[in-house]
N, C-alpha and C positions, 0 to 999 in steps of 0.2 A: 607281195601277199603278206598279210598279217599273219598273226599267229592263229586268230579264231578262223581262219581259210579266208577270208573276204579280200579280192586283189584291191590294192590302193594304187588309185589314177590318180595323176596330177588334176584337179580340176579345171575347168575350162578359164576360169577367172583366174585362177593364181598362175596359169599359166603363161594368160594375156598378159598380168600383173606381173610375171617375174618374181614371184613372192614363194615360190615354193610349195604354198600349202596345198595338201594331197588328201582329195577325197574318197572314203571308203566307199564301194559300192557291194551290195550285198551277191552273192555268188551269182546266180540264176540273172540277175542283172546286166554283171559281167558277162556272161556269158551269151545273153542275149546283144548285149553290145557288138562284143568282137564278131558274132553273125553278123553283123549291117555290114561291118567293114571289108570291101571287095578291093582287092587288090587287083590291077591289070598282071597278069600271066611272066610277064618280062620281066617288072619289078618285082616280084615275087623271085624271079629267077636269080635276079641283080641278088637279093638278100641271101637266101643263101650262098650262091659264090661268093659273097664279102665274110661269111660266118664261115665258110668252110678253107680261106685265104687265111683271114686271122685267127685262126684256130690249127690253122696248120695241116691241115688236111688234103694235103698235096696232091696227095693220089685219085683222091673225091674230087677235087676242084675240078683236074683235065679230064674224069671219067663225066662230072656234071656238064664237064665244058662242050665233050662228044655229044651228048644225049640231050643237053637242051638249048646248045648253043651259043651261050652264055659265054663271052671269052673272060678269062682267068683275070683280067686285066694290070696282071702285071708278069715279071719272067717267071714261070713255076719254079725253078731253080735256087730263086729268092725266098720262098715263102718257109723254107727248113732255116735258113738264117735270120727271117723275120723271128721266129719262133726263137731263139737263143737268143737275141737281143732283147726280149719280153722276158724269156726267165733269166736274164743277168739281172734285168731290173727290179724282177721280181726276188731275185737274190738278192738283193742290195750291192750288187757291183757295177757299179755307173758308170766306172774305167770302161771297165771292159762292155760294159753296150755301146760306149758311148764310140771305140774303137771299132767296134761293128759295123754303126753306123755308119762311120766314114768310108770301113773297105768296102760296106756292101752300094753305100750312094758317096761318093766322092762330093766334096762340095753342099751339101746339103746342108750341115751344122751352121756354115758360115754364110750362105744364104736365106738362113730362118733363125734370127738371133734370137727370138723368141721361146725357140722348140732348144739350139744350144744352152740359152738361159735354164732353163725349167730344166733340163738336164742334170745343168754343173749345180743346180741349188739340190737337188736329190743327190748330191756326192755331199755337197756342203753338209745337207740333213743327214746323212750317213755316220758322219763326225761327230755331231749334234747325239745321236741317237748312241752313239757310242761310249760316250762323254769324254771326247777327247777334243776338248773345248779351244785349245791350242792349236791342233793343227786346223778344226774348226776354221780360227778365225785368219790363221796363215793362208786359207785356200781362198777364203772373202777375199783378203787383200791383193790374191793373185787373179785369180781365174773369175769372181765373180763383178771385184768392184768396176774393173777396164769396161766388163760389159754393161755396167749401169751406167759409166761414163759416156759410152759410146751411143745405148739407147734409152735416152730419159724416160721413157714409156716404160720400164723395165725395177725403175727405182724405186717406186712403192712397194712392191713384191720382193726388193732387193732389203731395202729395210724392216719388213715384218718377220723375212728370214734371220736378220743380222740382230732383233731381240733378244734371240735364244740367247744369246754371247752373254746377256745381265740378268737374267731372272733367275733366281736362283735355282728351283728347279723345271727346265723347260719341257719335259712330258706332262708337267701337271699345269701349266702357264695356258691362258687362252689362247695365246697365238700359239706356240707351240702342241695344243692339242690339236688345235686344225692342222698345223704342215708335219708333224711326226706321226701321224695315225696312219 
């Protein structure tokens, strides 16, 4: 939603396009829009169980899960520590989600180098963001470079992060506006 109240949709073009750009539509528009859109009754149920999982709403989830049958689909006993690994991350302590992660999925980190990468580089950025630009680049050489060795797919995002290390200042650098924001 902008600020003059008008919700802003991706348009149908930039969407097909992959280009991002995002049409205003004037409220009453909006609104007549989201009337067309009929949802089937299950996905609709699906949707909230996933807001009310990631959100942490433990107790909503299984009282949803009674009432509209909707299974939780994952252990409800999980979703309080889903919720601590979101605000570590959201804390800036990466360690410690990233530890989380492991007790609460075993195996997981090391099965999705992908999701491990993107991880250890928001420890890296942590460093970055701190300007402790040493131990910064001592964590590259340990923890981040093995895994650009290991998936070349990984490498381009390996070195837009490994910028930071020269520009003089990296909050105000364009790469570093995009990955420290």
């Amino acid at each position: 939603v902008n600020l003059a109240g008008a919700p802003v949709l991706p348009s149908a073009a930039g969407s097909a396009m992959g280009n991002g750009q995002k049409k205003e539509y004037p409220r009453a528009e909006w609104f007549h829009k989201m009337e067309q859109v009929r949802l089937p009754r299950p996905q609709l149920d699906r949707l909230v169980m996933n807001y009310l999982v990631l959100e942490g709403f433990q107790e909503a989830a299984l009282k949803f899960e009674q009432e509209s049958g909707t299974p939780v689909g994952v252990d409800p006993g999980s979703i309080a520590e889903r919720v601590e690994i979101r605000n570590s991350l959201l804390e800036g302590n990466v360690a410690d989600a990233i530890a989380k992660v492991d007790s609460l999925c075993p195996g997981l980190l090391e099965s999705d180098p992908g999701l491990l990468f993107h991880l250890k580089r928001e420890q890296f950025l942590e460093l970055v963001r701190k300007g402790d630009l040493e131990a910064a680049l001592q964590f590259a050489e340990q923890e981040l470079g093995p895994l650009g060795e290991r998936h070349p797919g990984l490498l381009d995002e390996l070195e837009d992060a490994l910028v930071l290390l020269v520009v003089p200042d990296p909050a105000t650098s364009p790469v570093g506006s995009g990955l420290l924001d």
